[in-house]
Jmol script that loads the backbone (N, CA, C; Angstrom):
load data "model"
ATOM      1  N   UNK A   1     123.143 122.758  95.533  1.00  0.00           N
ATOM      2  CA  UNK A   1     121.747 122.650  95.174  1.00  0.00           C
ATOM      3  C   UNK A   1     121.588 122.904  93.673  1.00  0.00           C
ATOM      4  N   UNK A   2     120.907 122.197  93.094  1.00  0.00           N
ATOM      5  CA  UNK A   2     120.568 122.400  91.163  1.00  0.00           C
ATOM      6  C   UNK A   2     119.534 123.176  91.490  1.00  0.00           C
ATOM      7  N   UNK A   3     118.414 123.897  92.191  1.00  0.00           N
ATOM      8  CA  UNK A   3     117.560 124.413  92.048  1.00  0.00           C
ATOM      9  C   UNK A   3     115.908 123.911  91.265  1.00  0.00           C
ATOM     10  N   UNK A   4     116.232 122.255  90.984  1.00  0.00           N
ATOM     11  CA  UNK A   4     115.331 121.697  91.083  1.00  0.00           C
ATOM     12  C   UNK A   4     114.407 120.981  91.836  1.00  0.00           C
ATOM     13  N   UNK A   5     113.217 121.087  91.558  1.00  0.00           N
ATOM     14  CA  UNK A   5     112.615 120.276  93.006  1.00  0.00           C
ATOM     15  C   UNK A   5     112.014 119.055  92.106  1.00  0.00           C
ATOM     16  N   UNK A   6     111.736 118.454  93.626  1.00  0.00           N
ATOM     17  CA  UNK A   6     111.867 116.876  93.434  1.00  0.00           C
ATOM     18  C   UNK A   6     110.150 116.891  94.160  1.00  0.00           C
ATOM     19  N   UNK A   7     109.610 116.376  93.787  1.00  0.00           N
ATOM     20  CA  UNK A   7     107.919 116.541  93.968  1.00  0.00           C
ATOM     21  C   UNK A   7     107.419 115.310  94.942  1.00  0.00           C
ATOM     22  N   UNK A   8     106.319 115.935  95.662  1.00  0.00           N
ATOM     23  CA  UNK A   8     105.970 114.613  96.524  1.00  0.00           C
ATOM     24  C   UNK A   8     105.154 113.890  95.580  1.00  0.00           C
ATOM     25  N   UNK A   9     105.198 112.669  96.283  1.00  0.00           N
ATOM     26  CA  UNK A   9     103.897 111.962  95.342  1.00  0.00           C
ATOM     27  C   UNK A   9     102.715 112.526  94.908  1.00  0.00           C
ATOM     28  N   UNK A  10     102.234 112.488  93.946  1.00  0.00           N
ATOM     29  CA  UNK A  10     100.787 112.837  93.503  1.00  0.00           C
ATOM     30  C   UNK A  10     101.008 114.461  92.797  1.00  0.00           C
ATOM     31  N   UNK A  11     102.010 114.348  92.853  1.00  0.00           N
ATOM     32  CA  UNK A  11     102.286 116.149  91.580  1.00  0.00           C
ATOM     33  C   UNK A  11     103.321 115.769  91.101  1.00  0.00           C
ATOM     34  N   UNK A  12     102.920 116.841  90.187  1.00  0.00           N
ATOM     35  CA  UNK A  12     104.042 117.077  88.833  1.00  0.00           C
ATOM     36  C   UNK A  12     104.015 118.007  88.726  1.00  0.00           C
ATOM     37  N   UNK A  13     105.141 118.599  87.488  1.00  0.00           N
ATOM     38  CA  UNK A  13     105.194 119.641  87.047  1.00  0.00           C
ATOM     39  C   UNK A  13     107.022 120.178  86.973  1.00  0.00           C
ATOM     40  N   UNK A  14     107.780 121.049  86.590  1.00  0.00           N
ATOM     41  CA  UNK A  14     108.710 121.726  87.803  1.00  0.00           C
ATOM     42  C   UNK A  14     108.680 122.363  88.700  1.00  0.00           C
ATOM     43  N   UNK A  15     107.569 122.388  88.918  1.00  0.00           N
ATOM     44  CA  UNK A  15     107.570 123.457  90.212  1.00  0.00           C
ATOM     45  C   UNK A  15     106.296 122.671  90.993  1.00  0.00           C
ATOM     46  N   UNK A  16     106.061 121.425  90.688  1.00  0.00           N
ATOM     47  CA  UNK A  16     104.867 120.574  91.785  1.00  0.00           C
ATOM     48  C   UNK A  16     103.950 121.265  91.988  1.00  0.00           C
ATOM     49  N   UNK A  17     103.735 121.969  91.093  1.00  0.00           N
ATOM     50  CA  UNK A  17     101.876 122.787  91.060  1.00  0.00           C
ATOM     51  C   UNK A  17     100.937 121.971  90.405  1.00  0.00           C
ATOM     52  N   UNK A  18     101.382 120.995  89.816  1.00  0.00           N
ATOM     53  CA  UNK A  18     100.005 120.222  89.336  1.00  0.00           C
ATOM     54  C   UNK A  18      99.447 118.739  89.915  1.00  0.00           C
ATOM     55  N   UNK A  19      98.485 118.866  90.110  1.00  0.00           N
ATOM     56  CA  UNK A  19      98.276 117.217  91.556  1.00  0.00           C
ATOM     57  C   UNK A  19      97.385 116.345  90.441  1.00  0.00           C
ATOM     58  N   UNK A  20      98.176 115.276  90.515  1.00  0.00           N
ATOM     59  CA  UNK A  20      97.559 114.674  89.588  1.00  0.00           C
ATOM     60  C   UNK A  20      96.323 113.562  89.400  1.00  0.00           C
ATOM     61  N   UNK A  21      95.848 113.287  88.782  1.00  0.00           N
ATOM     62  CA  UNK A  21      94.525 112.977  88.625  1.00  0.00           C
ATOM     63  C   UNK A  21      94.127 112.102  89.629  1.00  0.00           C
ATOM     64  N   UNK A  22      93.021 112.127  90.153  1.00  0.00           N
ATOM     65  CA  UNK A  22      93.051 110.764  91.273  1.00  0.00           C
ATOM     66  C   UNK A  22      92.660 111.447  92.891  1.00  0.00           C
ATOM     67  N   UNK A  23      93.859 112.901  92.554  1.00  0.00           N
ATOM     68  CA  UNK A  23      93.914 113.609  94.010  1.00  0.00           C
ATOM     69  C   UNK A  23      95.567 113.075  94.047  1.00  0.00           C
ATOM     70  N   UNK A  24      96.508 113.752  94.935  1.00  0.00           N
ATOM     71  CA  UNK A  24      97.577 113.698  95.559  1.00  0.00           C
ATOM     72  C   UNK A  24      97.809 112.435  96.314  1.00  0.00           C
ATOM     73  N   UNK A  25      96.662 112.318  97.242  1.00  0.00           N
ATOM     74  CA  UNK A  25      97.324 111.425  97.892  1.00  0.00           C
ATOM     75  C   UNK A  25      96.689 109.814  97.751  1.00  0.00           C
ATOM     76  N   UNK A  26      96.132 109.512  96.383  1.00  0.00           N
ATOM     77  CA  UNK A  26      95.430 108.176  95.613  1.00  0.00           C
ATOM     78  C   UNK A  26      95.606 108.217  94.162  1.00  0.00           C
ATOM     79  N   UNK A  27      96.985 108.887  93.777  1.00  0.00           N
ATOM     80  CA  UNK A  27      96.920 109.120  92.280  1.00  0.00           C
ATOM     81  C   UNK A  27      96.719 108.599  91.321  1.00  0.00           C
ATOM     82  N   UNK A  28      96.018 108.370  89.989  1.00  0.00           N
ATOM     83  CA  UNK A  28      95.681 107.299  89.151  1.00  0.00           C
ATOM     84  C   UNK A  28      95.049 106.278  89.786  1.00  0.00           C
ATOM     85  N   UNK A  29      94.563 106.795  91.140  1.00  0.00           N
ATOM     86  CA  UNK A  29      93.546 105.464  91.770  1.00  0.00           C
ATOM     87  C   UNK A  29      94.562 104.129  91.942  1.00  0.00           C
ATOM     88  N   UNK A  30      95.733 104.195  91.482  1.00  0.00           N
ATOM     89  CA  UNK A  30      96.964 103.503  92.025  1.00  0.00           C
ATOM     90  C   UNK A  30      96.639 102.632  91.148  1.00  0.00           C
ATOM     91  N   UNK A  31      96.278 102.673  89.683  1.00  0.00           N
ATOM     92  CA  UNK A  31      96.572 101.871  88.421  1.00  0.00           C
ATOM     93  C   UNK A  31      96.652 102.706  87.783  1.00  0.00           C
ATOM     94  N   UNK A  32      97.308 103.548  88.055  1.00  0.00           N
ATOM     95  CA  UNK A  32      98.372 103.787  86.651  1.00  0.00           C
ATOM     96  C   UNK A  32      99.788 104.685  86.798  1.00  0.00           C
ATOM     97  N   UNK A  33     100.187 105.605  86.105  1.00  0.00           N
ATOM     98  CA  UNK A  33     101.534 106.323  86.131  1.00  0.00           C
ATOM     99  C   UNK A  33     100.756 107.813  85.823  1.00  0.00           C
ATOM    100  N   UNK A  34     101.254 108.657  86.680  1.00  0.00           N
ATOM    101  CA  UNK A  34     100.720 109.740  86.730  1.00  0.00           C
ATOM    102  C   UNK A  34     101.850 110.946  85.523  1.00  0.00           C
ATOM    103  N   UNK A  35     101.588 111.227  84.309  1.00  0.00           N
ATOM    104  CA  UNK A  35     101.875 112.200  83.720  1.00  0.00           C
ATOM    105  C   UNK A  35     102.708 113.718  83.925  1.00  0.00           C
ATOM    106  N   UNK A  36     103.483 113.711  83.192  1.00  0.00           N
ATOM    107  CA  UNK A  36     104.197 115.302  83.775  1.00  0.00           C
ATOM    108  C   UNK A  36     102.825 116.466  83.787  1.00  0.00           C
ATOM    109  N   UNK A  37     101.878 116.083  82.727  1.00  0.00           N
ATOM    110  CA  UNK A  37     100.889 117.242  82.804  1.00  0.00           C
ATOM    111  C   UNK A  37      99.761 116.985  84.172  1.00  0.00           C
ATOM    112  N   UNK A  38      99.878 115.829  84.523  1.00  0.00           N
ATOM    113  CA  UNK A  38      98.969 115.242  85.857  1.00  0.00           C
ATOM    114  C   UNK A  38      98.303 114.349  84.964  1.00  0.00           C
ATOM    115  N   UNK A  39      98.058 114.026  84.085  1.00  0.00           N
ATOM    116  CA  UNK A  39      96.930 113.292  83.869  1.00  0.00           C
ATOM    117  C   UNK A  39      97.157 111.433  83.773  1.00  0.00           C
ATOM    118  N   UNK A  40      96.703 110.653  83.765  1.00  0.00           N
ATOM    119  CA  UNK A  40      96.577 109.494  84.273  1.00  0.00           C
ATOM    120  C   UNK A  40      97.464 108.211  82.347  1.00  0.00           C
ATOM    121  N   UNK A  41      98.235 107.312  82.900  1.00  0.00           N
ATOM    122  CA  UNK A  41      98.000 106.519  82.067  1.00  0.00           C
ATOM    123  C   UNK A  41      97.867 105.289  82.579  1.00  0.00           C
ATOM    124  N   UNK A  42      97.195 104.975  82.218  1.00  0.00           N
ATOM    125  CA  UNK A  42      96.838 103.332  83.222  1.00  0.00           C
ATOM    126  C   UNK A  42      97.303 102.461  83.115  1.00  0.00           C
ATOM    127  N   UNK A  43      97.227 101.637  83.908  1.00  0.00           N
ATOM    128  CA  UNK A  43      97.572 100.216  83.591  1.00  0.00           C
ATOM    129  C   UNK A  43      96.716  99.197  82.836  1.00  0.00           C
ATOM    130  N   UNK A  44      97.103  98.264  81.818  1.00  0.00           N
ATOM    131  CA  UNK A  44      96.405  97.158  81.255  1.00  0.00           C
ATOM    132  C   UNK A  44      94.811  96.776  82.289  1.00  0.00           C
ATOM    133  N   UNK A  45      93.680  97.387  81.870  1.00  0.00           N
ATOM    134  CA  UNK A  45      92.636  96.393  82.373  1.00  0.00           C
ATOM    135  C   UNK A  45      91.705  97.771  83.179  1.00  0.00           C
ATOM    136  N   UNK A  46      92.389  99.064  82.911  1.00  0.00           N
ATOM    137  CA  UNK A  46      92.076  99.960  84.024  1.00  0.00           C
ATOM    138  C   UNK A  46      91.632 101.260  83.176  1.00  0.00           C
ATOM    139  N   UNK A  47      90.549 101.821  83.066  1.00  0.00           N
ATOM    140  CA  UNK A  47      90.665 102.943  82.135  1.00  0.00           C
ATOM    141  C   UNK A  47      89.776 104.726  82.954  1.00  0.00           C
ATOM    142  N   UNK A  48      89.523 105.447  82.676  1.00  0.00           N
ATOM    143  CA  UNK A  48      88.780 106.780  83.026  1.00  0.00           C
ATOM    144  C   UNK A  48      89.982 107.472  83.303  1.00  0.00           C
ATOM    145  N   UNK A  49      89.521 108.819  83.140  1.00  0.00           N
ATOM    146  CA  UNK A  49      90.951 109.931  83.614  1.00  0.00           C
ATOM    147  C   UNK A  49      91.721 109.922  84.745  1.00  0.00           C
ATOM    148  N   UNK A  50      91.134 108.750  85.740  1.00  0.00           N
ATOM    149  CA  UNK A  50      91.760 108.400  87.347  1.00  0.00           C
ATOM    150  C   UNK A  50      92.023 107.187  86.992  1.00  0.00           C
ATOM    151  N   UNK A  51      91.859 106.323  85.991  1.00  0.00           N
ATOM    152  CA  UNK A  51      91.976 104.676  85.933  1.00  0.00           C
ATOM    153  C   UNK A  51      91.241 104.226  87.357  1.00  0.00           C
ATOM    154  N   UNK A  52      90.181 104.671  87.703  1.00  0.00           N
ATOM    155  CA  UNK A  52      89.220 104.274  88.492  1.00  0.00           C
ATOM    156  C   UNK A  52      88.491 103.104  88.220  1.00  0.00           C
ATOM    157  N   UNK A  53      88.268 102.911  86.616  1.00  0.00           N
ATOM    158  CA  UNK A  53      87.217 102.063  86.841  1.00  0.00           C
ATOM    159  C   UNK A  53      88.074 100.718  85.993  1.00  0.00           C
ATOM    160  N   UNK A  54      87.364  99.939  86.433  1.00  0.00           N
ATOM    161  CA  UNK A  54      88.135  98.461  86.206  1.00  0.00           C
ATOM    162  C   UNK A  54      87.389  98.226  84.612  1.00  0.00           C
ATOM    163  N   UNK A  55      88.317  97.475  83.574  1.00  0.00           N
ATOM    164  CA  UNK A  55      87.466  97.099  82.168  1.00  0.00           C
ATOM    165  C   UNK A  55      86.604  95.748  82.368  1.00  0.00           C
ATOM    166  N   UNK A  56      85.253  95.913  81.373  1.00  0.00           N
ATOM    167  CA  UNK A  56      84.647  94.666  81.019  1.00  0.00           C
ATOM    168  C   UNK A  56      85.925  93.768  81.165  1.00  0.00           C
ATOM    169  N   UNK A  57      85.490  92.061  81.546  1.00  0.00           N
ATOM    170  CA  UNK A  57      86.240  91.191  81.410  1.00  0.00           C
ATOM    171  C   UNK A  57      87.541  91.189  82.280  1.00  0.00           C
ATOM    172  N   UNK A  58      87.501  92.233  83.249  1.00  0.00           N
ATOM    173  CA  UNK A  58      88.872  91.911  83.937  1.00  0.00           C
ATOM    174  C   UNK A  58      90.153  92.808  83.841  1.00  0.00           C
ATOM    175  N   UNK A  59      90.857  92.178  85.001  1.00  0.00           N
ATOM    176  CA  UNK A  59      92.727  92.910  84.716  1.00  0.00           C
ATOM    177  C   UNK A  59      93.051  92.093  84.047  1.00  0.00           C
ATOM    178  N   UNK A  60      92.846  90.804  84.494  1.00  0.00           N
ATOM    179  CA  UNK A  60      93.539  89.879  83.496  1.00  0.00           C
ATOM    180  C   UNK A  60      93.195  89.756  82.268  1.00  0.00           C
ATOM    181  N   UNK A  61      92.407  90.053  81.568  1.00  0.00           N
ATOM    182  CA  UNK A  61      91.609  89.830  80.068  1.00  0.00           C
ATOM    183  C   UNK A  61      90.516  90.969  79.589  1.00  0.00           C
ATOM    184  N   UNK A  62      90.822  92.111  79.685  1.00  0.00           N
ATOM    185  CA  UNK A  62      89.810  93.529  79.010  1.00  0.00           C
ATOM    186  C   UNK A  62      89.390  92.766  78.155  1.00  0.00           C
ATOM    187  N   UNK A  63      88.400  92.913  77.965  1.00  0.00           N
ATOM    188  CA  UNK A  63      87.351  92.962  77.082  1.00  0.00           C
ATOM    189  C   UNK A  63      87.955  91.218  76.047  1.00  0.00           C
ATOM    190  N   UNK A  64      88.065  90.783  77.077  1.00  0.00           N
ATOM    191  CA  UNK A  64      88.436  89.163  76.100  1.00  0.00           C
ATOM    192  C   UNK A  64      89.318  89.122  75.237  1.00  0.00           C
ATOM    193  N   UNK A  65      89.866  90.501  75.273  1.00  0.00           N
ATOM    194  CA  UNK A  65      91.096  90.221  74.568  1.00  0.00           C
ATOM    195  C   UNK A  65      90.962  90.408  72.934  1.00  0.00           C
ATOM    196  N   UNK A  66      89.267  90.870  72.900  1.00  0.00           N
ATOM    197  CA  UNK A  66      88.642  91.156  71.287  1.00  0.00           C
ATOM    198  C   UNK A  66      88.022  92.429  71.309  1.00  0.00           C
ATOM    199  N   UNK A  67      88.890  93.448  71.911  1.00  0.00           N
ATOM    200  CA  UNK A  67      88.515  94.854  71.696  1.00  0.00           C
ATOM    201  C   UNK A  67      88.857  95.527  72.687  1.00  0.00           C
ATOM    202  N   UNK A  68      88.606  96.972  72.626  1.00  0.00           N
ATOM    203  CA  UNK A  68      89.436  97.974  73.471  1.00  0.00           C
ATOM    204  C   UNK A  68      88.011  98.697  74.111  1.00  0.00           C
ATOM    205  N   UNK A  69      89.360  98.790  76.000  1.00  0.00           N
ATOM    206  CA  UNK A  69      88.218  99.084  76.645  1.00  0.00           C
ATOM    207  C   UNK A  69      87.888 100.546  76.428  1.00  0.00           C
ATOM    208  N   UNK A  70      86.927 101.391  76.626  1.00  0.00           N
ATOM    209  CA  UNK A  70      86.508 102.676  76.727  1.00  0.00           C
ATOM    210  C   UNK A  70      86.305 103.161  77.948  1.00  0.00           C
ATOM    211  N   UNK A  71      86.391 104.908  78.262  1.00  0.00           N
ATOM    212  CA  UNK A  71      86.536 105.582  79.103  1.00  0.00           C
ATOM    213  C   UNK A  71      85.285 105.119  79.935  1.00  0.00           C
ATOM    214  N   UNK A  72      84.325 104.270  79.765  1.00  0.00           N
ATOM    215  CA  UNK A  72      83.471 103.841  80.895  1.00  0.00           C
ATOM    216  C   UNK A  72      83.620 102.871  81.457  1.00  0.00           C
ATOM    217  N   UNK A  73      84.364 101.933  80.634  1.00  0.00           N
ATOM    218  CA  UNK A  73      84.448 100.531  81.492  1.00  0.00           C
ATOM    219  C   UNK A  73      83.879  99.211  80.427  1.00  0.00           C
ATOM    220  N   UNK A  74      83.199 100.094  79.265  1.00  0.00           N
ATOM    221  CA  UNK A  74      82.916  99.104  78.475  1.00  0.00           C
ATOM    222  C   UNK A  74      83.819  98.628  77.128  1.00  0.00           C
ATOM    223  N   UNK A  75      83.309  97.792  76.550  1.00  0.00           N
ATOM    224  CA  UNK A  75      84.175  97.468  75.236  1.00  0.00           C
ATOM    225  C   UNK A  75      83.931  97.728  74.467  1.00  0.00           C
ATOM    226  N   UNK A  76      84.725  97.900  73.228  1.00  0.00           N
ATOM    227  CA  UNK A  76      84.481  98.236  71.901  1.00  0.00           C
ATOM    228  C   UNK A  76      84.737  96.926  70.918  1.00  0.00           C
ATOM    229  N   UNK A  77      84.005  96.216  70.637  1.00  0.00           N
ATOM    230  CA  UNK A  77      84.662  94.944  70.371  1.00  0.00           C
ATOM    231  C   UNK A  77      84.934  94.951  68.839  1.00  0.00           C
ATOM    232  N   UNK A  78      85.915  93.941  68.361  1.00  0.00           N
ATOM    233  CA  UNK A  78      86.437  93.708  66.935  1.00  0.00           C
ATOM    234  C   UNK A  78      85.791  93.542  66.331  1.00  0.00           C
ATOM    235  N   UNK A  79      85.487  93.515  65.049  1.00  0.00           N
ATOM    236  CA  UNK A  79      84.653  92.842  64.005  1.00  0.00           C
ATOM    237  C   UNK A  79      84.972  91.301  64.491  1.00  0.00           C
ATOM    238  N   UNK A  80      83.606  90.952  64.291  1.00  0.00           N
ATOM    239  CA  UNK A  80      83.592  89.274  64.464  1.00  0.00           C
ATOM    240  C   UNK A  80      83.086  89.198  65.479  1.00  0.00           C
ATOM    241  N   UNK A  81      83.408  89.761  66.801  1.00  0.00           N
ATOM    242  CA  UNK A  81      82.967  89.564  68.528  1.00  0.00           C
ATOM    243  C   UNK A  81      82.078  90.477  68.742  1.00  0.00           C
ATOM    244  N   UNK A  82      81.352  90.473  69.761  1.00  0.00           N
ATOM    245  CA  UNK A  82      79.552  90.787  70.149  1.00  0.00           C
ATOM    246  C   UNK A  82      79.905  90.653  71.807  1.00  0.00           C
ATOM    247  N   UNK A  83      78.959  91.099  72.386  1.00  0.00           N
ATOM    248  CA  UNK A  83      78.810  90.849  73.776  1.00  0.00           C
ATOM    249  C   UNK A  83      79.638  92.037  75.007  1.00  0.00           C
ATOM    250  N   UNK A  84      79.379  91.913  75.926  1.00  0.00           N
ATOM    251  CA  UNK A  84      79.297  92.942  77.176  1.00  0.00           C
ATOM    252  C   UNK A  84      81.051  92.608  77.443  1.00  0.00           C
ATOM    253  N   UNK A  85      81.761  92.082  77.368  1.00  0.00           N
ATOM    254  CA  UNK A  85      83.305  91.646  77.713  1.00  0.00           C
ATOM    255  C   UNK A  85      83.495  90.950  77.116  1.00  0.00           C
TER     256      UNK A  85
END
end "model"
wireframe off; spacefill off
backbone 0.3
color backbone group
């Protein structure tokens, strides 16, 4: 035995005391990769501390592809582009 543990899904940590964002057993809302500290990194198109909420414009195309989505779901768009996605 190495005396390491090997964590169920939805914790982290070394010692699997921390459940990570989402809840244990829906972690990252299942778009994204759950963090050694628990906290969420999402996948392309997916953003909030659970990657719960889906971005303006889509998985396939955040925010049109002319700006970055924000922790609500909306866009921040480039100079030049305007509009909701």
């Amino acid at each position: 035995s190495t005396g390491l543990c090997r964590c169920y899904r939805g914790y982290q940590q070394s010692d699997c005391s921390v459940e990570c964002s989402g809840g244990a057993s829906n972690p990252c809302s299942g778009h994204g990769v759950c963090l050694v500290d628990g906290a969420c990194l999402c996948d392309l198109g997916y953003t909030s501390s659970t990657c719960g909420i889906e971005c303006l414009g889509g998985v396939a195309n955040p925010c049109s592809g002319h700006g970055e989505c924000l922790q609500d779901g909306s866009c921040d768009c480039v100079f030049g582009y305007r509009g909701n996605d």
